[in-house]
One Martini backbone bead per residue (centre of mass of N, CA, C, O) as a GRO file, in nm:
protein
  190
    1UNK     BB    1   0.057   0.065  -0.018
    2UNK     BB    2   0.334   0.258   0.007
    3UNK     BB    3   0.409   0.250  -0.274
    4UNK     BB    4   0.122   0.346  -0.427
    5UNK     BB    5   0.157   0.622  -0.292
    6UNK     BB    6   0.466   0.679  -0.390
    7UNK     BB    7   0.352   0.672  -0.702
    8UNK     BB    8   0.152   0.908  -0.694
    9UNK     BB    9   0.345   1.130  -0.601
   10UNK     BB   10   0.502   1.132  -0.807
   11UNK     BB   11   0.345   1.131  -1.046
   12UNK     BB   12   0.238   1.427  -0.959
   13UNK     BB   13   0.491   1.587  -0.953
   14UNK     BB   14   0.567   1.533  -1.257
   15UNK     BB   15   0.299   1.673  -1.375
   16UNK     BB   16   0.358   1.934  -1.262
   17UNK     BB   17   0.603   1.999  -1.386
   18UNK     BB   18   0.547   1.973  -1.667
   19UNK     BB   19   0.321   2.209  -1.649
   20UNK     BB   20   0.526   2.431  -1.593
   21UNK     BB   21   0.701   2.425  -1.808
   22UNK     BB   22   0.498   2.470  -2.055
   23UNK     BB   23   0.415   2.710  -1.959
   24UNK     BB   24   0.698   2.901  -1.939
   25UNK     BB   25   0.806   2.794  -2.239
   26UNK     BB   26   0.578   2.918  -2.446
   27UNK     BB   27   0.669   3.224  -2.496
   28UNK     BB   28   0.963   3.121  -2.649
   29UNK     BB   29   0.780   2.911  -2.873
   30UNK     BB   30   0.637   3.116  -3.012
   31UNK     BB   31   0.622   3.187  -3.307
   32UNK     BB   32   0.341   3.468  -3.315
   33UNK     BB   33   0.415   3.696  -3.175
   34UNK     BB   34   0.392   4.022  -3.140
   35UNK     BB   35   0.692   4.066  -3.068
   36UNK     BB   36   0.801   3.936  -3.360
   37UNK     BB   37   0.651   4.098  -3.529
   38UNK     BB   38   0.735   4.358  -3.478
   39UNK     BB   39   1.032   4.296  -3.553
   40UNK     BB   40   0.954   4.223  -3.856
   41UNK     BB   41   0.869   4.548  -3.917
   42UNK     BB   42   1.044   4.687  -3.767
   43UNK     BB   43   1.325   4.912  -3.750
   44UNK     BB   44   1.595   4.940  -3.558
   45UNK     BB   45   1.611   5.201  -3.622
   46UNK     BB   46   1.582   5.513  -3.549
   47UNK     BB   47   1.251   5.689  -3.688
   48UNK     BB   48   1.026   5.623  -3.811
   49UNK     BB   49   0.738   5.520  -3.814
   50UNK     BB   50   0.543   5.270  -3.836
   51UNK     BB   51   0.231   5.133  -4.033
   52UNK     BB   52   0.049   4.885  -3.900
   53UNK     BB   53  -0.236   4.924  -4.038
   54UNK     BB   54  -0.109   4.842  -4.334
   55UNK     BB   55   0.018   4.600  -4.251
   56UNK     BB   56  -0.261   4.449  -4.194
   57UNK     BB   57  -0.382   4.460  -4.467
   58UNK     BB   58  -0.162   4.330  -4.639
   59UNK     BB   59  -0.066   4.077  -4.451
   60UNK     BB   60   0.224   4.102  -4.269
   61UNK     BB   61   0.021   4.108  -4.023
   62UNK     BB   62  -0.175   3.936  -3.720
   63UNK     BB   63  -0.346   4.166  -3.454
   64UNK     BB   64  -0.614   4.266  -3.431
   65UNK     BB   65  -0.698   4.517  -3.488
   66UNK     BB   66  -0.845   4.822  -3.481
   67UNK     BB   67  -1.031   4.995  -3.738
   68UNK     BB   68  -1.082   5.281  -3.547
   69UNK     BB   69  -0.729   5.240  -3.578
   70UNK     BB   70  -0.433   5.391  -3.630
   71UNK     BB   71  -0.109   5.220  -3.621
   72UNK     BB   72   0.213   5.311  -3.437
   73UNK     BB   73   0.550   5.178  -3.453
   74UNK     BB   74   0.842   5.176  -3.216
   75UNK     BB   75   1.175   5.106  -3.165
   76UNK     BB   76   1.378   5.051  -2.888
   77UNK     BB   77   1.712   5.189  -2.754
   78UNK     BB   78   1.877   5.265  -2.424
   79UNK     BB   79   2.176   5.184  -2.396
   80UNK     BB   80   2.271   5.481  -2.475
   81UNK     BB   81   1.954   5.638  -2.509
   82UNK     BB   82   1.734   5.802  -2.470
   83UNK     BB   83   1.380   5.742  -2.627
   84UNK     BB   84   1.169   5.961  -2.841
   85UNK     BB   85   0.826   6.040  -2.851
   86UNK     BB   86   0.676   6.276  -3.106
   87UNK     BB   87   0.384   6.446  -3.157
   88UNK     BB   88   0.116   6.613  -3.336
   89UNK     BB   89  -0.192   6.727  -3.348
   90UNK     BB   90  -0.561   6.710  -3.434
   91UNK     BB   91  -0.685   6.517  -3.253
   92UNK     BB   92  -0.903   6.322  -3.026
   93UNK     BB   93  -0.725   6.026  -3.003
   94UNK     BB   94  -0.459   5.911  -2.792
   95UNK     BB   95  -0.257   5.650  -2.748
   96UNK     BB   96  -0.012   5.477  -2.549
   97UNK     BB   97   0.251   5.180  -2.549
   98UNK     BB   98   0.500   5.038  -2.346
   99UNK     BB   99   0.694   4.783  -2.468
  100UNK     BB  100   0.842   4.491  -2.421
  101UNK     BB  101   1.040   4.218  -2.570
  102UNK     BB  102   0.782   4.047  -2.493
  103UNK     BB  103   0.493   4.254  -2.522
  104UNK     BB  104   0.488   4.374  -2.235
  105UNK     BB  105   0.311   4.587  -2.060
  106UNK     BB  106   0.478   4.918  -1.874
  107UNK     BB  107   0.298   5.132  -2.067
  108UNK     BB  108  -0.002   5.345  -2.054
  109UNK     BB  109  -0.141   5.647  -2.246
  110UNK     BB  110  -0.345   5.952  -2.311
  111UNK     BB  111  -0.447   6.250  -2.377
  112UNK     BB  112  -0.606   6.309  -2.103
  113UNK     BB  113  -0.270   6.313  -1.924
  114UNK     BB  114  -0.126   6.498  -2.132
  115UNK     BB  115   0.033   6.803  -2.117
  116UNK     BB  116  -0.016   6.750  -2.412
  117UNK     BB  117  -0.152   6.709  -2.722
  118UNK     BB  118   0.077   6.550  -2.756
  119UNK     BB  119   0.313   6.333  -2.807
  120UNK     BB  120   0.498   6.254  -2.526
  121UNK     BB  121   0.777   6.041  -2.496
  122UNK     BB  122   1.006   5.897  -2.267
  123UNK     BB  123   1.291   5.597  -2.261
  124UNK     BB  124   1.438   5.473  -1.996
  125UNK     BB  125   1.659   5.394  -1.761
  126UNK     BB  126   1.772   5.332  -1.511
  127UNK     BB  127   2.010   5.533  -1.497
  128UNK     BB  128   1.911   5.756  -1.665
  129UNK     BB  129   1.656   5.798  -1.403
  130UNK     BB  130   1.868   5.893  -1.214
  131UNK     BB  131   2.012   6.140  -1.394
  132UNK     BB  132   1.808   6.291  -1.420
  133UNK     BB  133   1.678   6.344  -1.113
  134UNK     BB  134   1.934   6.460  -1.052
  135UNK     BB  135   1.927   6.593  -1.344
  136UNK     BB  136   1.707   6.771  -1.583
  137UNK     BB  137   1.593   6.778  -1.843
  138UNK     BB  138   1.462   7.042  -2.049
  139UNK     BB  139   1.374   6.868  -2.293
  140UNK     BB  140   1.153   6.708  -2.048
  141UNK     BB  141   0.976   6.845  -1.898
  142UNK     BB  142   0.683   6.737  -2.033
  143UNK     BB  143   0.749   6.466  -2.016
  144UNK     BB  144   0.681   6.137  -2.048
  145UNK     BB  145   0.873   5.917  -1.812
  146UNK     BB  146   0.990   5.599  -1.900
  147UNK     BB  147   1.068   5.310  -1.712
  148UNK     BB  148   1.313   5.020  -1.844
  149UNK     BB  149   1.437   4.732  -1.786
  150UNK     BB  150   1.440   4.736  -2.097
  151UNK     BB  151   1.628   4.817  -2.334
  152UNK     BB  152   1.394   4.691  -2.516
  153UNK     BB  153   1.143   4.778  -2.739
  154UNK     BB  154   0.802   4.911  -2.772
  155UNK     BB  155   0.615   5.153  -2.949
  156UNK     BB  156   0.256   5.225  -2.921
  157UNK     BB  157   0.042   5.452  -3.130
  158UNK     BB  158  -0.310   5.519  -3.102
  159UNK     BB  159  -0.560   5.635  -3.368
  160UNK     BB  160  -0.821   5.794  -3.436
  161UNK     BB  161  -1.048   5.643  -3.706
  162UNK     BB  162  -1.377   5.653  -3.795
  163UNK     BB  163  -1.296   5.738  -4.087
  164UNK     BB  164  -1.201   5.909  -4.380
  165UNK     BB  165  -1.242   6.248  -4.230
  166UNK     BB  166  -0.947   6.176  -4.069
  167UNK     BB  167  -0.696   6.091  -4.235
  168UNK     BB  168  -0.563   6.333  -4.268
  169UNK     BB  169  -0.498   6.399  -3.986
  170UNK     BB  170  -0.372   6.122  -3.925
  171UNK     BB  171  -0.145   6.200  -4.137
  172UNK     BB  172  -0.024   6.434  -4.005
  173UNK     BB  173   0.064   6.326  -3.711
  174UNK     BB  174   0.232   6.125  -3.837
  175UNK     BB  175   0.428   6.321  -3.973
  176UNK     BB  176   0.528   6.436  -3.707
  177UNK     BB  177   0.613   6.175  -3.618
  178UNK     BB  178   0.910   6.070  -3.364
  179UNK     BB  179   1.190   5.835  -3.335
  180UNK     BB  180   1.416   5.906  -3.081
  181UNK     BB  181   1.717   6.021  -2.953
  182UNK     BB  182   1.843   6.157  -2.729
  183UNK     BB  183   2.102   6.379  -2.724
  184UNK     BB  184   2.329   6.421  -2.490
  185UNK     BB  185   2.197   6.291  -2.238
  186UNK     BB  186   2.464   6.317  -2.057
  187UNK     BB  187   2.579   6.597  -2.075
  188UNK     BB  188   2.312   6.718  -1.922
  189UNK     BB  189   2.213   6.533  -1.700
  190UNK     BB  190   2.514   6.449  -1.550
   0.00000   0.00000   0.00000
């Protein structure tokens, strides 16, 4: 009876361990994970964002984005320095998201909490967000300062556009806006 007993407590333990196992390591072996989407369609450089809803229609991504917005998104690399994100111009609406390396959101705002009417957002790291805290950059005075525990990861921001009589606006938004390294930013800030 008591071998019987410890065949079956064997038995259940090593069920959990394999249950935890494949829980844990499924983001990892996932192929088509959002955030492998966006590393395969964003580029590496620094530079004006990508349009993910263009992306998204043409059936290069397949993230069931939400139809009456358009969605831009930039990687960040804040390795060297911390990464800005600033757009400007007359929108009714929009949120932004910034995803770490494994597209888990780690911050997300939208117009309504924003002291500027456009996207303002820079991404630090830890010793950044230290150096900043000490010496503050004025360049970042109004600007939303996002710490990033991850080196690297994406920004995610969404437009309002329920339908074509917006498209202009969203147009001109979207060409405002950059996704950029602050330059300097160890000179002024340290």
């Amino acid at each position: 009876m008591g071998k019987l007993f410890y065949g079956f407590i064997t038995l259940a333990i090593g069920a959990v361990v394999a249950h935890l196992a494949i829980v844990l390591l499924l983001p990892l072996t996932a192929p088509s994970t959002a955030a492998r989407q966006l590393a395969g369609v964003m580029p590496e450089a620094i530079a004006s964002p990508s349009d993910l809803s263009a992306l998204q229609r043409d059936g290069t991504i397949d993230l069931h984005l939400d139809p009456a917005f358009r969605i831009i998104g930039c990687r960040y690399d804040v390795s060297e320095a911390p990464m800005r994100i600033s757009g400007s111009g007359r929108i009714d609406f929009w949120s932004v998201s910034v995803l770490d390396s494994f597209g888990v959101s780690i911050f997300s705002a939208n117009n309504r909490i924003s002291p500027t009417p456009g996207v303002d957002l820079a991404v630090l790291s830890a010793p950044q967000l230290r150096s900043f805290r000490q010496s503050p950059d004025e360049r970042l005075a109004n600007t939303i300062v996002v710490p990033s525990n991850d080196l690297t990861g994406f920004v995610v921001v969404r437009l309002f556009e329920p339908d074509g009589s917006w498209t202009a606006l969203v147009d001109n938004f979207i060409s405002a806006t950059s996704c950029e390294p602050v330059p300097n930013f160890g000179d002024l800030a340290g």
